[in-house]
C-alpha positions in Angstrom: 73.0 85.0 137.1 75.8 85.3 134.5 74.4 84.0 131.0 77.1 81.4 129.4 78.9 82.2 126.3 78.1 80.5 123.0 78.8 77.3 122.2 81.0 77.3 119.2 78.7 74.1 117.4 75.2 74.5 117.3 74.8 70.6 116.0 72.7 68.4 118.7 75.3 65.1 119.5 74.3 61.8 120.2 72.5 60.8 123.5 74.4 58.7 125.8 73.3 55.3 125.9 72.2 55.9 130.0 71.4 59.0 130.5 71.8 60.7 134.3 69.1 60.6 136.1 68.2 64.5 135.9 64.9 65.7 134.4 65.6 69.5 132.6 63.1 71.8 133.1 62.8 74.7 131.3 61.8 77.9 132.9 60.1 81.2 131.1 60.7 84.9 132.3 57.3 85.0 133.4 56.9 83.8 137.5 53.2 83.1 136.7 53.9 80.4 134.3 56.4 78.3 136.0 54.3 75.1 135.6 56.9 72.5 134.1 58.9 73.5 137.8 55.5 73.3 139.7 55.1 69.6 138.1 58.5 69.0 139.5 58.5 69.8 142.6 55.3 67.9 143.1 55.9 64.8 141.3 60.0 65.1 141.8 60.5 66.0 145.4 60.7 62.6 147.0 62.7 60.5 144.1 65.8 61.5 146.7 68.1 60.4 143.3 67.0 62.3 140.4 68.3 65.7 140.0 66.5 68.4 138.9 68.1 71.2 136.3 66.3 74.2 136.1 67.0 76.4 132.4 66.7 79.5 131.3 67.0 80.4 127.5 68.0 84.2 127.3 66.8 85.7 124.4 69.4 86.7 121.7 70.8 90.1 121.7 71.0 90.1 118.0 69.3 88.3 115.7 68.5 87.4 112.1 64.9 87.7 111.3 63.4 85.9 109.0 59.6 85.3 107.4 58.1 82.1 105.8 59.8 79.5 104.7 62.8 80.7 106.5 64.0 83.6 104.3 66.2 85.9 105.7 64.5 89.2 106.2 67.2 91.1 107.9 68.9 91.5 111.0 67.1 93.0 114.3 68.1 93.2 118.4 67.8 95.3 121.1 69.7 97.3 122.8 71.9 96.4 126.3 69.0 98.0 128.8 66.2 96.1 127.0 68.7 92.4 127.4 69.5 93.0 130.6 65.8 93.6 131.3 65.4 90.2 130.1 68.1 88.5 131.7 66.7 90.0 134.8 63.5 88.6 134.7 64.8 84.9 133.9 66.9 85.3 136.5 64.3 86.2 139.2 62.2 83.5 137.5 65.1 80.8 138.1 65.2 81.5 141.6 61.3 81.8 142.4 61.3 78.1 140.6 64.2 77.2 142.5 62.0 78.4 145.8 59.2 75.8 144.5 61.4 73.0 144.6 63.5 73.6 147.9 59.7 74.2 149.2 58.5 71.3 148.3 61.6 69.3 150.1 63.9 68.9 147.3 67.4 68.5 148.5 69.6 71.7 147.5 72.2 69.5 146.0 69.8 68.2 144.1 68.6 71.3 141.7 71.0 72.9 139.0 70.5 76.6 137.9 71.5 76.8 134.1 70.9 80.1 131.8 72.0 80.1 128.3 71.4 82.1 125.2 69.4 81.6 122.8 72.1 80.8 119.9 69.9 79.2 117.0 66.2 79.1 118.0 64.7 78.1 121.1 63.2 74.9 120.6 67.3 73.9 119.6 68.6 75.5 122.1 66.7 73.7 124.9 66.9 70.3 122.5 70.8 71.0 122.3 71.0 71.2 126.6 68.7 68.3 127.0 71.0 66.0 124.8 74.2 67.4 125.3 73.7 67.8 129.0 72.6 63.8 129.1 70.0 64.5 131.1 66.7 62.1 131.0 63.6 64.3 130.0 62.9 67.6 129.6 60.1 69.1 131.2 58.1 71.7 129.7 55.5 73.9 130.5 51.8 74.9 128.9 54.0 76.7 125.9 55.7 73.2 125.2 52.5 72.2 124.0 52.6 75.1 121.3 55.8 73.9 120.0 55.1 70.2 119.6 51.8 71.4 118.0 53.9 73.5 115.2 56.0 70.6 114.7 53.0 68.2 114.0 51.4 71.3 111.8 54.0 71.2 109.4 55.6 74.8 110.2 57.9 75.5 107.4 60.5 77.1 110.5 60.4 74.0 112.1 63.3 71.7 110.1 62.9 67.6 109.6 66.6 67.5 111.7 64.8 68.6 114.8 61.3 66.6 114.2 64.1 63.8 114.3 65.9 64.9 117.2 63.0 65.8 119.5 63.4 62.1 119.9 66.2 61.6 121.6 65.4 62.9 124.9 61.8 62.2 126.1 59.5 64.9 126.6 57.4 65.7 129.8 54.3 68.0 129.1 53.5 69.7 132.1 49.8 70.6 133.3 49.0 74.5 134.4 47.8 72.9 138.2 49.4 69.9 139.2 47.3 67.5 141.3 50.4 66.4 143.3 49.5 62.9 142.7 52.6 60.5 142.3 50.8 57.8 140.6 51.9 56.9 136.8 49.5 55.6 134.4 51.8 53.6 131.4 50.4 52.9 128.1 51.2 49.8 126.8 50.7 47.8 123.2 53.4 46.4 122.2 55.1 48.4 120.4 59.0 49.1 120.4 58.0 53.0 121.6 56.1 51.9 124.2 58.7 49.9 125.6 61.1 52.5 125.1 58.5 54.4 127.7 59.0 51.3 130.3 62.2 51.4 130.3 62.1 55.0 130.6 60.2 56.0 133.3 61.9 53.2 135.6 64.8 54.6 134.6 64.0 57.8 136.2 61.7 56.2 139.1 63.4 53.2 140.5 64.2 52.0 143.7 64.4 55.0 145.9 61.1 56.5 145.0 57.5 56.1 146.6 55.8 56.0 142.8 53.2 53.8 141.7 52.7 52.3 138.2 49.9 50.7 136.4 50.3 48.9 133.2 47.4 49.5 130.7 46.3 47.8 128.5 43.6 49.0 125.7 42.2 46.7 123.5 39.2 47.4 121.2 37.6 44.0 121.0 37.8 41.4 123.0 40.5 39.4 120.6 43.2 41.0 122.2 43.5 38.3 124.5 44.3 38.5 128.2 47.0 35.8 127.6 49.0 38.2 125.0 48.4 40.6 127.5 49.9 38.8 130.5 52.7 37.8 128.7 53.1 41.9 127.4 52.7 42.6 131.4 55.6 40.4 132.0 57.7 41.7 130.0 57.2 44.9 130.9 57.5 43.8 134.8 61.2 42.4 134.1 62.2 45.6 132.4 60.7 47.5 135.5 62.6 45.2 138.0 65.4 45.5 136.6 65.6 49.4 137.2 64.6 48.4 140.7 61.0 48.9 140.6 59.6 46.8 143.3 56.4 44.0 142.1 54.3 45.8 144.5 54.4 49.4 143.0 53.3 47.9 139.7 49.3 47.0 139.1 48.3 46.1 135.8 44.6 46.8 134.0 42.8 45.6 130.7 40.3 47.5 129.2 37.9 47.0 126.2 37.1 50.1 124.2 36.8 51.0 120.7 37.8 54.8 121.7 41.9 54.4 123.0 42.1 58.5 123.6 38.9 59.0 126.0 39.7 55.5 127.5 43.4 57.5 128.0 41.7 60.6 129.3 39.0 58.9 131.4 41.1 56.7 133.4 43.6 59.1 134.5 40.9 61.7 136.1 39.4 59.3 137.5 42.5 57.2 138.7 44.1 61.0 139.9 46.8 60.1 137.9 50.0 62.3 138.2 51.6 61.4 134.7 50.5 59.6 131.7 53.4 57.7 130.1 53.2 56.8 126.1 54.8 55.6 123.3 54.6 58.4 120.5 54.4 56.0 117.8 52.2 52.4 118.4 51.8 49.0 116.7 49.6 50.5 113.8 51.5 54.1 112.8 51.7 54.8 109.6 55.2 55.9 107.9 54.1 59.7 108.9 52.8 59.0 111.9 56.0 57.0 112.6 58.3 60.6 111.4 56.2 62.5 114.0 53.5 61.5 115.9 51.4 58.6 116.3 47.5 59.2 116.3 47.4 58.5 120.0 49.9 60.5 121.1 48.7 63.3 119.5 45.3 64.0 120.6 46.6 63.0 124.1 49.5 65.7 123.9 46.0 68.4 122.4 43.6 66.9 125.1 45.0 65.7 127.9 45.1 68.7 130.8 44.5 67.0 134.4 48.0 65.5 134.7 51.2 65.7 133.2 51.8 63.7 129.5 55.6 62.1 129.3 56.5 61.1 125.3 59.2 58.8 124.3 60.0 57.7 121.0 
């Protein structure tokens, strides 16, 4: 597969206010470690209206290399056997991912194969596809995890533009073995991010898909009130509705725990949950945790391995 030429503006632009219903999933060279397409055409192949973009970053031919703090240590590459050696491999890995998904009974005309290069770094470059392309998460696999974990860490390569633009698109963190459960597990508190993730997911699973939803609720005492939560459930039920979510796919649950992340991680093993939806920033962030990452979301995104873990802003 022919890589594209460079874009000539490297800048992310603005997401559209709807975005198309088409999850981007990135693909490495390696056909071992295609789990964010695994997760997809599991949890994907029946939501008959969501498309399904498979991407390929290509590594750069030439490059600038540089050491901490992002000085500029000189200029490396490779030469046109050892690219097309690459280019070789993601493009076997882009059609062994596509095999997953048409095996799995994804429609053809549902799947797009996209290879770029890698222009700027790869966390931008697959940032820059998910937003320009308007698509409605991006899907990555085990190494996803990595990069979210550098970003958290501080790394001084990893610039306060792209902290802030990682937030535009949602992110799906895929598991290495998929359950093939197509249950979904939303977190819910109150907070604008966690509504953001309502909205969200029934965006991307409405009408036309066999998914079900419970709405959880974690409060640490007993204070929190089970009228301030039905009227939080109720809220989130019209904003489910109106994507076309049907009352019966959506169950709602209270719990009482001081501990919110091994509530998180105990109810979705033992609820076979397929994906854990979350807000990445709840009611009580502080002003870093609201620039990155809440608390929550963070040891969920470290700890949680049996399903897949969707983040949205």
């Amino acid at each position: 597969m022919p890589v594209s030429k460079n874009r000539p503006n490297p800048s992310i632009p603005s997401a559209p206010l709807v975005p198309k219903r088409d999850v981007l999933v990135t693909v490495s060279e390696s056909q071992n470690h295609l789990h964010a397409a695994q997760f997809a055409a599991q949890f994907l192949h029946n939501a008959t209206s969501v498309g399904i973009t498979l991407l390929y970053v290509a590594p750069p031919k030439q490059q600038h290399n540089r050491g901490p703090y992002g000085l500029a240590l000189g200029v490396g590459g490779m030469d046109d056997e050892e690219y097309n050696r690459h280019i070789a491999l993601g493009t076997a890995s882009l059609a062994e991912a596509e095999k997953l998904l048409l095996k799995a009974g994804v429609e053809e005309d549902r799947i797009t194969l996209r290879s770029v290069p890698n222009t700027t770094a790869m966390d931008w470059d697959i940032m820059y596809q998910g937003v320009n392309g308007g698509h409605s998460a991006i899907a990555l696999g085990n190494r996803g995890r990595t990069w979210l974990e550098n970003l958290l860490e501080g790394t001084p390569d990893i610039t306060g533009g792209l902290i802030k633009q990682s937030c535009i698109v949602p992110l799906w963190l895929c598991p290495p073995n998929p359950s093939g459960s197509q249950k979904v597990l939303i977190c819910v508190d109150g907070s604008a991010s966690a509504f953001n993730a309502v909205h969200h997911i029934s965006h991307i699973l409405g009408a036309d898909s066999p998914h079900e939803f419970t709405l959880l609720r974690i409060c640490k005492t007993n204070p929190c009130g089970f009228t301030d939560s039905g009227m939080l459930f109720k809220q989130c039920r019209q904003i489910m509705e109106g994507q076309g979510v049907a009352p019966e796919r959506v169950s709602t649950s209270v719990v009482t725990h001081n501990n919110v992340v091994e509530t998180i991680l105990r109810l979705s093993l033992e609820g076979n949950y397929g994906l854990v939806v979350a807000g990445r920033r709840g009611m009580g962030s502080n002003l870093i945790e609201h620039l990155l990452m809440g608390a929550v979301a963070n040891k969920l995104m470290r700890r949680l391995r049996n399903c897949a873990l969707c983040l949205c802003c």
